[in-house]
N, C-alpha and C positions, 0 to 999 in steps of 0.2 A: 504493500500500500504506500502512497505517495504522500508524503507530511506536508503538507502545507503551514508555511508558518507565519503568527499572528505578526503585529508590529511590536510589541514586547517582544517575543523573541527574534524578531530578526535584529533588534537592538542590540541583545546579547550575544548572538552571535556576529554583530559588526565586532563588539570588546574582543569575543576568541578569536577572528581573524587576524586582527589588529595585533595581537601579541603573535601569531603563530606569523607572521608574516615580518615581524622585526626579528624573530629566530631565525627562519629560514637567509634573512639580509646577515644574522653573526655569523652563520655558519658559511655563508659565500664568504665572507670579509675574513674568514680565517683560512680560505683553504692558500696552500702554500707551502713549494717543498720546504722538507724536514718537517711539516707538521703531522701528527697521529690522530687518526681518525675516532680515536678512544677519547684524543685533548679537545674534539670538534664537540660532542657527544656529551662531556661532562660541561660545558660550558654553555651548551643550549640548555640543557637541563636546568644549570643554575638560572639560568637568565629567563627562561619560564616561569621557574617557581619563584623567583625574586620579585614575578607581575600578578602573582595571587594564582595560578596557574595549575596546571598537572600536565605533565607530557603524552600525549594522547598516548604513542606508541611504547609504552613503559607498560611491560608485563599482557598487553595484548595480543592474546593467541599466544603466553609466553613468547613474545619477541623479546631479549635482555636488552634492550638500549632505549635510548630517548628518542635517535634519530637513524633514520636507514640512510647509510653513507654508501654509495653505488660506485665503481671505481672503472673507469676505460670499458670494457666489456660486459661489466655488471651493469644487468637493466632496472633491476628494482631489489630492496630490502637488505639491502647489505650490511651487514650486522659490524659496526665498530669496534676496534681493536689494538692491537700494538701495529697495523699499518704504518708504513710513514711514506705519504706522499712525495711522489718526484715532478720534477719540473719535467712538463708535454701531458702529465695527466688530467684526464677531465672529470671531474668529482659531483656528482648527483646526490643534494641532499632535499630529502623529504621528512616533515615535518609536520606534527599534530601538536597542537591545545588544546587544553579543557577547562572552560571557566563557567562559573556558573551556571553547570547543566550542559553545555553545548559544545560542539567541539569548529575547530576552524583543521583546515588542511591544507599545504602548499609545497610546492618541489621546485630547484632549479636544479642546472648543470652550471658547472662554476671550471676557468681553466687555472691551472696548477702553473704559472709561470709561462714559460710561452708554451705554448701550441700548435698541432699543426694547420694547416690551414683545410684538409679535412674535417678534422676535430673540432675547428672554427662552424666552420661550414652547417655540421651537424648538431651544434648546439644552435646553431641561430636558425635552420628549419622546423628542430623541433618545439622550439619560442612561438616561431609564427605560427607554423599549426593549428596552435590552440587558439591564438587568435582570429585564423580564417574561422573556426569553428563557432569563436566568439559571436564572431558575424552575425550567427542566426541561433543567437541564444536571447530569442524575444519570443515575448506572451502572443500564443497561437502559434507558433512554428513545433514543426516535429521534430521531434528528439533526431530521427534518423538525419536529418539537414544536417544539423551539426554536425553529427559525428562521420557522415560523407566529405565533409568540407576539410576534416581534419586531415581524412585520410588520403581526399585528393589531391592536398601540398604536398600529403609527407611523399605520396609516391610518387605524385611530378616531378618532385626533386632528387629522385633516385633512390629515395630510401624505402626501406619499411615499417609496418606497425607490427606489433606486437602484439597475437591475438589471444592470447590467455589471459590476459591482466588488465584491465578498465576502472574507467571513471565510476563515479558512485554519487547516488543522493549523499544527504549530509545532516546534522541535526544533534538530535539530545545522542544518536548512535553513531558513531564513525564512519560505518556503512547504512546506506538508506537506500531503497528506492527510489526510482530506478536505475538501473545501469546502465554504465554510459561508456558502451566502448570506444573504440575511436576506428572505426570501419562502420560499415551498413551490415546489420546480422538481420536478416528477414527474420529470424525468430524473434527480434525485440519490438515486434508493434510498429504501432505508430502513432507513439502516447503522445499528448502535446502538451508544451510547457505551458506553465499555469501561474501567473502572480502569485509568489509566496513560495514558489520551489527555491531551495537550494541543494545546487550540486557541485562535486568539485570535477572537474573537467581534468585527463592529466596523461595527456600524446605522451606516450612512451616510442622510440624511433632509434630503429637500428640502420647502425650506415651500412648494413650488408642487406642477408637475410631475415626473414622474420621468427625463422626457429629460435628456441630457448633450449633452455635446460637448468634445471634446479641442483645445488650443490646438494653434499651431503647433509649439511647443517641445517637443512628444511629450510631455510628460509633465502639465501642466497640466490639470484636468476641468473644466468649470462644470458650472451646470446652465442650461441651453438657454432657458429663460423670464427667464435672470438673476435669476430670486428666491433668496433665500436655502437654506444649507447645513449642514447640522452633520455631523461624525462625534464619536464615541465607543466605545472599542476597551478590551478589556482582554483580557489571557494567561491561559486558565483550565485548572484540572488535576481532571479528573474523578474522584473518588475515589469508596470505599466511604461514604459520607454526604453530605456538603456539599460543592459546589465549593470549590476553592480558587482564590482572583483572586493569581496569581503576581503582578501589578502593583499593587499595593495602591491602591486609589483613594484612601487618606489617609497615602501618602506623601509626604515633605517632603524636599527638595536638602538635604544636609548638608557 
């Protein structure tokens, strides 16, 4: 079932995005060779809970960290560690909050010193993506629009999506109805968006193929060819005009 949410709580959850959205901006602002993905990880934690906060992904499906730190080839949920970043790496951090009830959710790809200019390339398709997708995240549009829209940047541009792993409503639960992959799945309807949805939108995009594979530690993705990965995720609140991005993509840690 699909939450429509009142104007009291979409207030509250502007507060969770607004905190999970200056995490996701420390965690880009740290990444950096010699830095460990385990020193990324404890310092979003603190800086969450220092805003009245909870880390959404803390103890979730037992996942053990604050933040799923994705690394070159790793497409989602990468579990933090004694890693330690080199300069050319491209570093995917996703990020939950939970404040009063509600949660916020957001992802970037962040580059590790310089980069290549593949590695460039792939983090700034998979940016836009979400944005073509943006496009047609308005009251009365179909769910499928968008998530067509996503999928026809990412593979214009040579790349692919990644079909196991999707967007999601969003709310007092982390995951909510509906899902939002980023391809056209004839099986999802053709539900349409509705003043008061929110969902977090979040193109996952391999510079090769779209095969995966999950490590042994359950939680780890790559992508199966080992070529590179991006995501990028943002909270968005369907309104009577313009989306609104609960996670502000030019927010700054305070």
């Amino acid at each position: 079932m699909i939450v429509l949410k009142s104007s009291r709580e979409i207030d509250l959850m502007r507060k969770a995005g607004k905190i999970t959205a200056a995490a996701r901006a420390l965690a880009g602002s740290m990444v950096a060779p010699g830095v460990t993905t385990r020193e990324i990880d404890r310092e979003v934690r603190r800086f969450i809970r220092s805003h009245g906060a909870e880390p959404s992904f803390l103890g979730y499906n037992g996942f053990p960290a604050s933040v799923c730190i994705s690394v070159n080839d790793e497409v989602i949920h990468g579990i933090p560690g004694k890693r330690v970043l080199q300069e050319g790496d491209i570093v995917s951090v996703d990020v939950g909050a939970f404040k009063d009830g509600f949660h916020g959710d957001c992802a970037g790809t962040y580059p590790c010193g310089r980069i290549s200019e593949e590695a460039e390339r792939l983090i700034e398709v998979t940016r836009q993506s979400f944005f073509e997708g943006l496009k047609y995240a308005r009251e009365g549009r179909r769910l499928p629009e968008l998530c067509g829209a996503i999928q026809r940047y990412a593979e214009g541009a040579g790349c692919s999506v990644v079909r196991e792993y999707e967007g999601h409503g969003i709310g007092r639960k982390m995951h909510e109805e509906p899902g939002v992959p980023n391809y056209v799945e004839p099986r999802m309807g053709r539900p349409r968006l509705l003043r008061g949805m929110t969902i977090a939108v979040e193109p996952m995009v391999n510079a090769g193929g779209a095969g995966i594979v999950v490590m042994p530690d359950g939680w780890t993705v790559k992508t199966a060819d080992g070529k590179l990965s991006a995501h990028y995720e943002n909270t968005i609140l369907i309104t009577d005009g313009e989306p609104e991005l609960l996670t502000d993509p030019e927010a700054r840690a305070e």
